[in-house]
N, C-alpha and C positions, 0 to 999 in steps of 0.2 A: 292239571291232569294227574299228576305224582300223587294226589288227595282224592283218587277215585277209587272206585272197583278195574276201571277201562286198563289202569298202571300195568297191574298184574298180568291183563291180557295182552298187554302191549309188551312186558317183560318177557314172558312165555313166547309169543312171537319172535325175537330179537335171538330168543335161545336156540329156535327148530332152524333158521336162517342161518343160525353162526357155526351152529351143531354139525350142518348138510355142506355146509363153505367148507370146514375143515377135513370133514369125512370122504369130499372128493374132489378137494384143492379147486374147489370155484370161487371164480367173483361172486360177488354178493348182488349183482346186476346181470350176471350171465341166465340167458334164455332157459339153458338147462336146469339150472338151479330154479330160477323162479318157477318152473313148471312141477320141479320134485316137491316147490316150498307149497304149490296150491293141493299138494294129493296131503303133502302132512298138515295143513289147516282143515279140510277138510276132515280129513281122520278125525282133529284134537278137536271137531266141532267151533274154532274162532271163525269160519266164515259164515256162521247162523246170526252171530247178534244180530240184535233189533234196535237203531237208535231212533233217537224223538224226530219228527218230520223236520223240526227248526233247523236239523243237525244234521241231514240230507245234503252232500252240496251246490244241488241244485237253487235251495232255499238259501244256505249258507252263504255263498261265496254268489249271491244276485249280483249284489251291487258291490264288488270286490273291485279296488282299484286296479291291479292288476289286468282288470278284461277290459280296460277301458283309456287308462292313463290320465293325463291333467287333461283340464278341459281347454276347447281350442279358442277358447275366447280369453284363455288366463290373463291376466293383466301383471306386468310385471314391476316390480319394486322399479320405481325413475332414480336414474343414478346422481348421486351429488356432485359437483365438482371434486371433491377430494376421492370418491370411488372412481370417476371417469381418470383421474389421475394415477391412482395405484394399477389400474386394468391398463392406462399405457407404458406403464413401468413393469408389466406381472412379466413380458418375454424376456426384457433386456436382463432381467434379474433369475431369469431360470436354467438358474445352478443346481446342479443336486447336491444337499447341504448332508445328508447322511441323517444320524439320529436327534433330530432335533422335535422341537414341542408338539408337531405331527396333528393343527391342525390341517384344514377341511383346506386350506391356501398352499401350506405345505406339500402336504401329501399332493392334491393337484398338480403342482411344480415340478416334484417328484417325475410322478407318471407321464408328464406330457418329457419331462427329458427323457425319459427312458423310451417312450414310444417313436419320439426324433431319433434317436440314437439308430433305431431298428428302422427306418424310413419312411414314418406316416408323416402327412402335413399337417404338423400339429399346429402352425402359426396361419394356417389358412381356410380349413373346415372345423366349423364347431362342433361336430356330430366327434371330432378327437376329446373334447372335453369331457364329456359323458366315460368313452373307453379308456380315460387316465384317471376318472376319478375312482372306476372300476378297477382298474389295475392296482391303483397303489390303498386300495381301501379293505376290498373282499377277494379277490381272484389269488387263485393258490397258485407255484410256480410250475404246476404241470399244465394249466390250459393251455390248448394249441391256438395259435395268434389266429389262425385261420376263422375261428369260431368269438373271438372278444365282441365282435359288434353284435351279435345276437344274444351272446350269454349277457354283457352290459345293459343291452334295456330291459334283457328279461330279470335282472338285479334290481337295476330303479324302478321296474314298476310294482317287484316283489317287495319291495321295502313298507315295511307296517306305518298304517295312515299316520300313526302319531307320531312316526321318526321325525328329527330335525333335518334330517336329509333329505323330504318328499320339497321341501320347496326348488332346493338347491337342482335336485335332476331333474323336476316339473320345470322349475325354469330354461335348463339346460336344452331340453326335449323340446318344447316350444320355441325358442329361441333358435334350434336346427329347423323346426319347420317350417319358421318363417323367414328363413335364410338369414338373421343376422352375422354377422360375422365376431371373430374371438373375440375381438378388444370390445364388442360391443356387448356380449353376452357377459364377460367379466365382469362390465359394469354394473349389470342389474345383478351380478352375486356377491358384489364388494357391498352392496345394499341387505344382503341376508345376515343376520346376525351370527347362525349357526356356520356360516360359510368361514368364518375367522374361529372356530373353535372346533376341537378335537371331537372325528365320531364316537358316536357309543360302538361299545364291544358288540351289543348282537346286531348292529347295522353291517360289522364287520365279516358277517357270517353269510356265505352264500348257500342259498338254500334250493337251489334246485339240480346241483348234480349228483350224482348216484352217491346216496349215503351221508350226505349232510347231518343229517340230524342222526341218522340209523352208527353213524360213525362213534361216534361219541359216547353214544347212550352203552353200544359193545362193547367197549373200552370202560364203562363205569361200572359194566357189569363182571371184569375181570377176565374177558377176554383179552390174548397179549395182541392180537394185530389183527386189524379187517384188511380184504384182499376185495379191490374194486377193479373194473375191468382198464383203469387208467391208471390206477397206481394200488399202494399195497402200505397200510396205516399201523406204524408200531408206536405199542404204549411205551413211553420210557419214563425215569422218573423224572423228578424235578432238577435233578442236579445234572444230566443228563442234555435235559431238556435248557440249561441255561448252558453249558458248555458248546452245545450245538448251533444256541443263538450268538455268541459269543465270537465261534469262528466265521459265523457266515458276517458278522459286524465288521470284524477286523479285516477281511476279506472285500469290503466293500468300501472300506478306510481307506487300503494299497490300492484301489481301481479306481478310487474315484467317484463312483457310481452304484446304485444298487446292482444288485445278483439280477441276471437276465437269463430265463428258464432255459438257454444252452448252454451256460457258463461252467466250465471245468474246476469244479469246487478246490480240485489238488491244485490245479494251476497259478504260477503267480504272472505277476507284470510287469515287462520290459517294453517302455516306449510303447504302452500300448497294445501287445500283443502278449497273449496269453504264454507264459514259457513255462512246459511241465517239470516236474522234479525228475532225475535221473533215478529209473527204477531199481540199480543195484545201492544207490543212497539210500533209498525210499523203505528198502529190504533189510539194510543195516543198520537202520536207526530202531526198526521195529527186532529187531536181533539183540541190540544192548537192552530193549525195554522188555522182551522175552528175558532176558539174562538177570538183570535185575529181581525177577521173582521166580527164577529155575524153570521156568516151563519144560512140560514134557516134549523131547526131541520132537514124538509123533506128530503133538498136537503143532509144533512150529515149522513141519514137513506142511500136513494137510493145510495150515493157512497161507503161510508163504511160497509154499511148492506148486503146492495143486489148487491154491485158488478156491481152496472149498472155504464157506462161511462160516467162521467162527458162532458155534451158540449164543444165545442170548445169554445175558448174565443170572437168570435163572433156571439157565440148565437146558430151557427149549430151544427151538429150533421155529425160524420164522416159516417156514414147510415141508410136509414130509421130504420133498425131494431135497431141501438142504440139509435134513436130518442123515439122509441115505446116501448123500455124497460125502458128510463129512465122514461118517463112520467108514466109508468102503477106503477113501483114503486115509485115515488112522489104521485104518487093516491094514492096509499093502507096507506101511512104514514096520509094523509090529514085524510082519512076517519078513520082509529084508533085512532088520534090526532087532531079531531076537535080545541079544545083549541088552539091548535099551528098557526092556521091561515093557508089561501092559499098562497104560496109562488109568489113572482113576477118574473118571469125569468127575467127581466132587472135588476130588483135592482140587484137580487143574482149575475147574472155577473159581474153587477159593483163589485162587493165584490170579486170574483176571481179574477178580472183581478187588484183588490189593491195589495190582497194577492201575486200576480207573483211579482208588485214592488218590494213590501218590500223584498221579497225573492234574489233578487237580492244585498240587501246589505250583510250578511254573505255571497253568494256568492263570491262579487266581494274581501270581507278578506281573505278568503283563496285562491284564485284563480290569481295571477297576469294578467293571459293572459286574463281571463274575463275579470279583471277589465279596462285593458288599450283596450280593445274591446268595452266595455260600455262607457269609455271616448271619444272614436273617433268615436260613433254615436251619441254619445249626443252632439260635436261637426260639428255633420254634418249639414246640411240645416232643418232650425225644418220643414217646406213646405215638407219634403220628410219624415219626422217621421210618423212611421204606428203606430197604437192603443195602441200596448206596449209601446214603447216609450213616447208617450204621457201621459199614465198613470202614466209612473216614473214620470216624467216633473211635471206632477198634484201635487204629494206628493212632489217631492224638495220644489215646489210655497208655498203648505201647511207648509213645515216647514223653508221657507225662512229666517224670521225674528228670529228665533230661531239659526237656523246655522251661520249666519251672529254676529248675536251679540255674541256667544261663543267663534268663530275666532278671532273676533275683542278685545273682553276682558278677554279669558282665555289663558293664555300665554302655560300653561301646555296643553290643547285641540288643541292650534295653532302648537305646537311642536311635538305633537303627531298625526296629521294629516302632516305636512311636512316629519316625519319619515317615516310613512305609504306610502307617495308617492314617496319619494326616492325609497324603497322596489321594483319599479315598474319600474324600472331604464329607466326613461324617463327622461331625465335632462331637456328638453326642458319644460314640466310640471313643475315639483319644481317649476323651475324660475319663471311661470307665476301664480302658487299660491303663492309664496313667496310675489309677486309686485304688489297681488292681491289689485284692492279698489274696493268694491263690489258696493259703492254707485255712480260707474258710468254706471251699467248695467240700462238697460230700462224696460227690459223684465227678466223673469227667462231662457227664453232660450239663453241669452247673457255672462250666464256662469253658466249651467245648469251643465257643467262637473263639473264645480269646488264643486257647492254646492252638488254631488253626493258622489266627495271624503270626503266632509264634513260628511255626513250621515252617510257611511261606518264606518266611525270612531267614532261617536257619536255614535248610536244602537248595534253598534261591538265592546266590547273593545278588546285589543290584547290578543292575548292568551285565546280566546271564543271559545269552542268548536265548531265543524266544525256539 
């Protein structure tokens, strides 16, 4: 469709919705707004077009699986001895394994522990197979549990005919209406070839609650966050975006178990039970990491005093009402603390957006998979690096000659940095720091990763608390 005329009018659309969202703080699914969004298509003339009757979807979607599901006479894949085998071995063996090779068996396993954990009988109605392959495949961690058994078949039956996965939940579906039970239905899926191997990415994508597809496309278009009436979608970059994967991984390493959509992200585990961080710890720690880059008093008033939202790190604000709490408490600090000065929102962001840096080295010490993620972006085209990126880049530049001569003459620093990156079991690295000559780069960004793993290592030493 991106190769049409329809693009354009599909882009323009996406604009008057995000335009009217922001203009008067609505969801993109709220009644008011959709009622504003039909007077301004009307205005802009998009609700005249005329398409071809094939493209009606009354024509379109006749025979759409969807309206209809597998049929009731499916016949199913007959289990071999060795699938009847594995299907009485799938309960005794359903551990949650964390981040492992994630297929269609896996992830299953996954979800049906997670849905036990929460009190479904997952070892005795098959109709749970179907809602744990949902859970641990497509479903985001805000749907409410109340709602999985309707949104899941309306998932499998929305899955496009050619998926690998139309056998897997046809068999499933069928299998619940003719009452077999788990061990039975496993067997006829130990018999699916796609059932032992990883879904595809847009199988992973659910498509029918508010803003699916409309979500993304406003995020491509440069908007920084859609607001839906269940939750509220910010762009972040890439670096960002693996720092955030990264904790919720590590987090799920200490439990045991995947994240369960009431789980206290702050919180850790003792025996089992959730034990939060001591909030004047909590205050101090974010106190030495203010200190670290001089933050202005105000701006470390309104976040840790008054609880207003720090901006984004390009300055905005996720809504007017964060934008107008933060400022009204950056006022009330100014006017008590004349002394302290007015603060400059550009300088102080520069100062966040240091602070994300540097944060990124203890990060990437305890974290492998961050850190061979932060190597193969900082390896990418610098032309394509967003803000964060550039900002580590800034500080490698700033301690270039420091890192470089420590590598070069501290033999214990050079060996402790080659140890560190073995750790990361990229051999193809090693070798390229091992043969490293820095004084043939031109640029910092001509081996920006390299002097990253340098940093890591120098401000991190081993065995630095996390």
């Amino acid at each position: 469709m991106r190769q049409t005329p329809r693009w354009r009018e599909l882009e323009r659309f996406v604009s008057v919705v995000m335009d009217l969202s922001y203009k008067r703080d609505l969801a993109i699914d709220d009644p008011d707004l959709l009622l504003r969004v039909a007077a301004r298509l009307e205005k802009a003339g998009l609700d005249r077009r005329e398409f071809r009757r094939d493209l009606h979807p009354a024509v379109l979607l006749a025979d759409a699986r969807f309206l209809y599901g597998p049929s009731e006479d499916l016949v199913l894949p007959e289990p071999s001895s060795e699938a009847l085998d594995q299907a009485g071995r799938f309960f005794d063996e359903m551990v949650w394994e964390g981040d492992q090779d994630e297929t269609c068996v896996e992830l299953l396993r996954d979800g049906l522990s997670l849905l036990e954990r929460s009190g479904f009988p997952v070892r005795t109605h098959t109709a749970m197979i179907l809602l744990a392959l949902y859970v641990s495949v497509a479903a985001s961690d805000e749907e409410p549990m109340s709602e999985l058994s309707e949104r899941a078949s309306a998932w499998a039956l929305g899955l496009p005919e050619d998926s690998p996965l139309v056998p897997i939940v046809d068999t499933v579906l069928v299998a619940t209406s003719r009452e077999l039970d788990p061990i039975q239905t496993l067997g006829h899926l130990f018999m699916i070839p796609a059932f032992q191997q990883p879904p595809g990415q847009e199988d992973r994508r659910w498509h029918s609650g508010p803003g699916t597809d409309f979500v993304p496309l406003a995020l491509e278009m440069g908007y920084r966050h859609v607001k839906t009436s269940s939750l509220r979608v910010v762009r972040v970059s890439a670096m960002v975006a693996a720092s955030i994967e990264g904790h919720e991984r590590r987090l799920e390493e200490r439990r045991g178990h995947p994240l369960e959509p009431d789980d206290l992200v702050l919180a850790d585990f003792e025996n089992g039970e959730p034990v939060l961080p001591d909030a004047a710890q909590l205050v101090e720690r974010w106190e030495e990491m203010f200190d670290l880059i001089d933050l202005h008093p105000a701006w470390r008033h309104a976040y840790l005093r008054e609880n207003a939202r720090l901006p984004l790190l390009d300055g905005t604000f996720v809504s007017k009402r964060d934008r107008r709490e933060w400022q009204a408490a950056v006022d009330r600090y100014v006017r008590q603390h004349p002394e302290d000065g007015v603060p400059k929102h550009k300088a102080e962001l520069g100062k966040l957006r240091r602070l994300m840096g540097l944060l990124t080295f203890p990060h990437a010490r305890h974290d492998p998979v961050f850190a061979r993620r932060m190597i193969a972006l900082l390896d990418g085209d610098p032309v394509l690096w967003d803000d964060d990126l550039d900002e580590v880049a800034g500080l490698l530049e700033a301690m270039e000659a420091e890192l470089v001569t420590r590598f070069d003459e501290d033999p214990d620093f050079r060996a402790a940095t080659l140890e560190y990156v073995r750790q990361l079991d990229d051999q193809a690295f090693v070798e390229r720091l091992a043969g490293w000559v820095p004084s043939a780069a031109h640029d910092v960004t001509d081996h920006a990763s390299l002097l990253f793993v340098l940093a890591v290592v120098l401000f991190v030493p081993s065995g630095a608390e996390e």
